[in-house]
N, C-alpha and C positions, 0 to 999 in steps of 0.2 A: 933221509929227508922225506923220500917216501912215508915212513911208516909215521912220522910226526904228523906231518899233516893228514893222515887218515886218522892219528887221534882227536886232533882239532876238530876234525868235524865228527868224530864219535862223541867228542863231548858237546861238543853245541847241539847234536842233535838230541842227545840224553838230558841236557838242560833245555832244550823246548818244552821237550816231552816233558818231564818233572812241574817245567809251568804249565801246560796247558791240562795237567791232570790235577795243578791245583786251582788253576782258574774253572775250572768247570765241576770240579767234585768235592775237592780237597779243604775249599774256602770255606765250605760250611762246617767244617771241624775245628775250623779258624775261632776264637774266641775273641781275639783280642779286637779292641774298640777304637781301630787307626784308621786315619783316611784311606791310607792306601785297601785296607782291606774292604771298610767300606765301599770305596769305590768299586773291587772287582766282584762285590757281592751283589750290589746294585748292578752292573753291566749283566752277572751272571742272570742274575732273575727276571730283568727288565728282556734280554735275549728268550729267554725261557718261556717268560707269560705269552710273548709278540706270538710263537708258533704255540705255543697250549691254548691259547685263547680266540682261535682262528680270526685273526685280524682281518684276514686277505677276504675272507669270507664275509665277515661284517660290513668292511668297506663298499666291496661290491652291491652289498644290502641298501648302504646307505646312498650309493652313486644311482642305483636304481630311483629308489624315494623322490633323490633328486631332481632327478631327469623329468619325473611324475610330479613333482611340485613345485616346478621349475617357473612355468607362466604363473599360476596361482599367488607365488610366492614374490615376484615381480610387479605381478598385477596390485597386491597387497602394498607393495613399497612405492608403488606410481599413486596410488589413490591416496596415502597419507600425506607421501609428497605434495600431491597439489592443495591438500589442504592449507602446508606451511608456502605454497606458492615455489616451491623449488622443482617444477615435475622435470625440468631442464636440469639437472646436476644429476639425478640417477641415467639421461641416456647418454650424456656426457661422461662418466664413469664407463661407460661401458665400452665408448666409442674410445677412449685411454686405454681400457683392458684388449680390447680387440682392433688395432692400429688397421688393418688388413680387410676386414671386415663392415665395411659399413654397409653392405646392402643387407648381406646377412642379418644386422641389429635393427636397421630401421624395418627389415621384416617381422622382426619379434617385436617389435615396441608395436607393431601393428596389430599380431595377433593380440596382445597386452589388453592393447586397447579394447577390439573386438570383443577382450573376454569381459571386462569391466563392465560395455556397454550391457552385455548379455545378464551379468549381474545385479544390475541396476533399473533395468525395464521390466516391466509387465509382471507378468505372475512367475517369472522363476528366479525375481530379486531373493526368496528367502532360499528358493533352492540352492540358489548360483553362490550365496556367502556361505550357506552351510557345507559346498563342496570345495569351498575355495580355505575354508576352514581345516577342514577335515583333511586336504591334501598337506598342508604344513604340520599338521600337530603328530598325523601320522612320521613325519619325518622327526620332529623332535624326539616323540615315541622310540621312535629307534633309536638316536642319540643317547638316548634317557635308559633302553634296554643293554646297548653297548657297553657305556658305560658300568652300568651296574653288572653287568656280565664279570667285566674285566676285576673290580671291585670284591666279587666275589658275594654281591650282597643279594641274599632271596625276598627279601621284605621290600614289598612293591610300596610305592604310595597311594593314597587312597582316592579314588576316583577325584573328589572333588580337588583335594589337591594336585593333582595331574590336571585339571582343566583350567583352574586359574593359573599356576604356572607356566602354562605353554599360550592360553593366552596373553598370558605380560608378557612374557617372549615377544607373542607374536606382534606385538605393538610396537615396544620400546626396540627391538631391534632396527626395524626400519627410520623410528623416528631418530635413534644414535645415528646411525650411518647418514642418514640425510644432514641434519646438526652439522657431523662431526664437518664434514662437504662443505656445507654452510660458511661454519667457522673460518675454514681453512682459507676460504675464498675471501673472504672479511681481514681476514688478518692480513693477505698479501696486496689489497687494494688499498687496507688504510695506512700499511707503512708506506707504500711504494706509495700515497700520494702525499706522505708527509714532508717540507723538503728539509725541515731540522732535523729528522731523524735517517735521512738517509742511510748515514750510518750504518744503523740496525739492519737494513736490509737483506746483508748476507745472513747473518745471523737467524733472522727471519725465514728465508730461503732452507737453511740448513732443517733448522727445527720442522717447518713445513715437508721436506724430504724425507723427516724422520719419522712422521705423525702416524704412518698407515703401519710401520713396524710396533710402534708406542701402542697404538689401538688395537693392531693385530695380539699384541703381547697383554695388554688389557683383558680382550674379548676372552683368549685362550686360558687366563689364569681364571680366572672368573667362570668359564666353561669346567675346569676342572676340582674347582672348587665347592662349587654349588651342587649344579648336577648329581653328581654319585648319591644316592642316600645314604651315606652314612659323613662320618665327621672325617673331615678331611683338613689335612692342616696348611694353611695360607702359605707356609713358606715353600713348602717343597711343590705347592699349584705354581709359586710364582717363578720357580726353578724350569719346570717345567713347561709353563708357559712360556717364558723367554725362547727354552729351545725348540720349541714347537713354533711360535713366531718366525726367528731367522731359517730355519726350515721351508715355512709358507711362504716366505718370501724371496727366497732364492725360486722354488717352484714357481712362483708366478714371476720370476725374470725371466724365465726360462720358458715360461711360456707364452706371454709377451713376445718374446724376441723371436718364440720359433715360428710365428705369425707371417714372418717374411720369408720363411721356408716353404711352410703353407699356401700362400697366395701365388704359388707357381703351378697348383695343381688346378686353380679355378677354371681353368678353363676344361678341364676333363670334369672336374666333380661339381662346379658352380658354386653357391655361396654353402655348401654343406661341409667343402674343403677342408675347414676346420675342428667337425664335428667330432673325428676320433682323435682329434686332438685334446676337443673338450673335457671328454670324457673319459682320456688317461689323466688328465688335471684332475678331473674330481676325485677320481679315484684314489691319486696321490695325497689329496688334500685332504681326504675321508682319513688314509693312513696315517699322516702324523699326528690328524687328530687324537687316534686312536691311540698311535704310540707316546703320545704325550701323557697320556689318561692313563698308561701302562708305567712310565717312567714315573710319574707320579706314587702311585703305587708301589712300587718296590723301594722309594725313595723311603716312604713312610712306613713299610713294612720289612727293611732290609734285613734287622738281627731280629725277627720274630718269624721269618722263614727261616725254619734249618730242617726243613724235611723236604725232599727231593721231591717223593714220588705224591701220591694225593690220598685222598681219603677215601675212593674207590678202589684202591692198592690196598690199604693198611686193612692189616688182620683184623680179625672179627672182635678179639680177646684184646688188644691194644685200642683199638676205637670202646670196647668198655673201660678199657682201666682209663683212660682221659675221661670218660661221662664220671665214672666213679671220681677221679681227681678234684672234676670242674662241684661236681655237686658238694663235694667236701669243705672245697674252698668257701663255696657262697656262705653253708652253713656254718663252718667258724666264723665267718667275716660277719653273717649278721645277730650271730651269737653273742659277739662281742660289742657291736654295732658301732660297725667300721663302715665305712663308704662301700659302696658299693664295685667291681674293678668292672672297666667297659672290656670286650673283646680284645683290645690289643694291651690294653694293659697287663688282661690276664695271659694271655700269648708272653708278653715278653719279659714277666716277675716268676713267668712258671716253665719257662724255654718249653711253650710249646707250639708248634706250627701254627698260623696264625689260621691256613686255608681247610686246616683239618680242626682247627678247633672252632672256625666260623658255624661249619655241616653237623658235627654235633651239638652246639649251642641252639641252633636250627630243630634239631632232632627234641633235645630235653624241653627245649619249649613248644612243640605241638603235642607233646605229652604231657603237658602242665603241669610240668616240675619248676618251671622255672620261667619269669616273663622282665620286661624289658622296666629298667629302674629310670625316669629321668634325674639325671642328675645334673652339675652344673655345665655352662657354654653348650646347651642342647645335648649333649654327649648322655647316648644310653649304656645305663652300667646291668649288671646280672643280678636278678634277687629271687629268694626264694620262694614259690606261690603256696607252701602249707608250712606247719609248725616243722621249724629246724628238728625239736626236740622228740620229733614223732617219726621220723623219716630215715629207713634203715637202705644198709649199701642193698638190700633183697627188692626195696621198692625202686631204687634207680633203675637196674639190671633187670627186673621186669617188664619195666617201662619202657626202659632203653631198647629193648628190643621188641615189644609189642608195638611201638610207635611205628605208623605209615598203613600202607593198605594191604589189606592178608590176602584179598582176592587176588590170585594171581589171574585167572578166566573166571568166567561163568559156571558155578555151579562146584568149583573148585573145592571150597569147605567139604561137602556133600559126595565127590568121589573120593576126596582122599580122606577121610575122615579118620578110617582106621589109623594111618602114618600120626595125623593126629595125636588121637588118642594114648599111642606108643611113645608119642616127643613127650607129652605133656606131663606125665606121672614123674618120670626123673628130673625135669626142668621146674617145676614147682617144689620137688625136694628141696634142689638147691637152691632156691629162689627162699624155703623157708631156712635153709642153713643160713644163708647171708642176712635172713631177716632180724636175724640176732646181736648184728654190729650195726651200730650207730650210727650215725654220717659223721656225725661230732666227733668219732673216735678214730676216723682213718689217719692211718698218722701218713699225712703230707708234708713234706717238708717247707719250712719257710722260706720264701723267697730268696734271704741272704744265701742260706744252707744251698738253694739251688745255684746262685752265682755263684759260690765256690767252690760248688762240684763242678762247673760247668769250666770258669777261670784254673782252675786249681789253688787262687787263695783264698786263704782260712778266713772265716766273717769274725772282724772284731768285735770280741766281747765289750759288755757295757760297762762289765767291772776292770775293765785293762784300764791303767792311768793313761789321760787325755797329754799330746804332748802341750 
């Protein structure tokens, strides 16, 4: 009896093992195109990015910003407020957020104030909005850097479009939130004084309990959507939005509630009681941000990650034969003149890593081989910037590796010049050996040919009868 049940648990222990070496390693050898796989590819990478992409670290980035643009950002949403006449529902909102706390708020609604007046009088009106400016867009800035970190994307936007986008930000957010307030409060006065429709009331009640998840899930798809600069696809923002929502919204119950926790220590710490509460909240709230922005990402990039480690890992001679590969493709494709493929397209018709083939497509266009195609639903695809027909594998691998800054210090060229001299004679050899095959003539295989090595089934011919 003994000895059976030490097999029992030798074998459960050896089927842990067996999954937990294919949930973490084993899945990206996985080809096949199932939920289930899906999903533990997505878990695998979305796990992955959260610690490669120092979330914990951004967070804290962004909790700082916060904290620093915290009255500005306030002061910003009282002044719009009182334009539409509602300056009463932003400190109402808060006085709901912070049940425990009313000395503490109406002490900030004060500074608020203070700071408004100070922005609004005398000669440091232009100072006072250009610092009140400058502390919010700095925060979006980071939002905007976060994201695109996680993304993977090196292509900034260009000043003026960073300034009008974070200005509309900085407007329409406050004026939604105020609205949305508005709305809510509109809606449960005019049924509750209608008496035909009493009725509706619950109904009404419900829908109103729901509104701030509905908004929250809004805000956060729309956040994940837009933001990143590159193309991002609506479904898998709004997947993610959702779970990022119920997330923020269990935290702020939890926060909320722990309010009554808090209000026992006022009398040792006074209305500040709350403070490291607040600001484990933000920090939390900064995280799921973040990991929504992360889960999004692997949603949309799940079978065009299949390389573990990154492109600071991969060999020198494999980071060429992908620039050799990517350049080959373009120039058949616009050889024959085919559309152009964007980044992930070519990633997942040519299995290859989407995060290593982002840093080389990065690479061959600061070497002006290759620059950014628009093509259709704003989506940039890859083209080539000189005659396909003139362009040998010796000019890629030239490039490819002369591309970025030679200086390593000051004066660098000039003491090692001889080492130089030594690389340069054999590396121009071979630079003129390759300079003799074509780009047109690298034989790449087609896409199909790739999913069948990759599947193991054979790509049907065009002449096999149709059933």
């Amino acid at each position: 009896m003994k000895n059976k049940k030490d097999n029992i648990i030798t074998r459960l222990i050896d089927r842990v093992m067996r999954w937990w070496v294919y949930c973490s390693t084993g899945v990206w050898s996985d080809g096949r195109n199932t939920a289930g796989v899906r999903f533990v590819k997505t878990v695998n990478l979305s796990v992955k990015s959260f610690f490669d992409r120092d979330l914990q670290i951004k967070s804290m980035a962004l909790t700082y910003n916060t904290v620093l643009s915290i009255v500005p950002a306030f002061a910003l949403m009282v002044a719009i407020g009182r334009g539409f006449g509602l300056q009463d529902s932003v400190q109402n909102e808060l006085y709901m957020l912070f049940p425990a706390q009313h000395k503490a708020i109406t002490t900030f609604m004060r500074f608020v104030d203070s700071y408004l007046s100070s922005t609004t009088q005398g000669l440091f009106v232009g100072v006072g909005i250009i610092v009140l400016l400058w502390t919010v867009i700095m925060l979006l800035s980071g939002i905007d850097d976060a994201f695109n970190s996680i993304w993977d994307v090196r292509s900034e936007r260009t000043l003026f479009r960073k300034f009008t986008d974070y200005i509309t930000i900085c407007l329409m957010v406050p004026i939604l939130m105020i609205c949305s307030s508005g709305v809510s409060i509109f809606m449960s006065d005019t049924v509750q004084g209608m008496v035909y429709f009493s009725f509706l009331t619950p109904v009404v009640n419900l829908m109103l309990e729901l509104a701030p998840l509905a908004l929250s899930w809004l805000a956060f798809t729309i956040s994940y959507w837009l933001i990143p600069n590159t193309k991002v696809n609506f479904k898998f923002a709004a997947i993610s939005g959702l779970m990022a929502a119920i997330g923020f919204y269990v935290v702020q119950w939890l926060f909320i509630n722990g309010q009554i926790y808090v209000s026992r220590y006022n009398a040792i710490y006074g209305s500040f009681a709350f403070l490291p509460l607040l600001l484990v909240w933000l920090q939390i709230s900064w995280l799921i941000l973040l990991s929504g922005c992360v889960l999004t990402y692997s949603l949309q990039n799940v079978f065009t990650f299949n390389f573990l480690g990154g492109e600071d890992t991969l060999s020198y001679q494999s980071r060429a034969v992908v620039a050799v590969i990517v350049m080959a493709v373009v120039a058949r494709r616009f050889e024959k003149g085919e559309t152009p493929l964007t980044r992930t397209q070519f990633a997942a018709e040519y299995n290859l890593p989407v995060r290593v083939l982002g840093r080389i497509i990065e690479r061959l266009k600061n070497g002006g081989l290759i620059y950014p195609v628009a093509i259709k639903d704003d989506e940039l695809g890859i083209g080539p910037s000189r005659d396909v027909h003139d362009m040998t594998v010796g000019d890629v691998l030239q490039t490819f590796t002369n591309a970025g800054d030679s200086e390593v210090s000051p004066d660098f060229r000039r003491i090692y010049e001889p080492v130089f001299e030594m690389l340069s004679g054999p590396q121009h050899k071979s630079y003129d050996a390759f300079s003799r095959i074509k780009l047109i003539d690298v034989p790449v295989p087609l896409p199909e040919q790739v999913h069948a090595m990759v599947t193991g089934v054979p790509p049907v011919s065009d002449s096999a009868p149709k059933p």
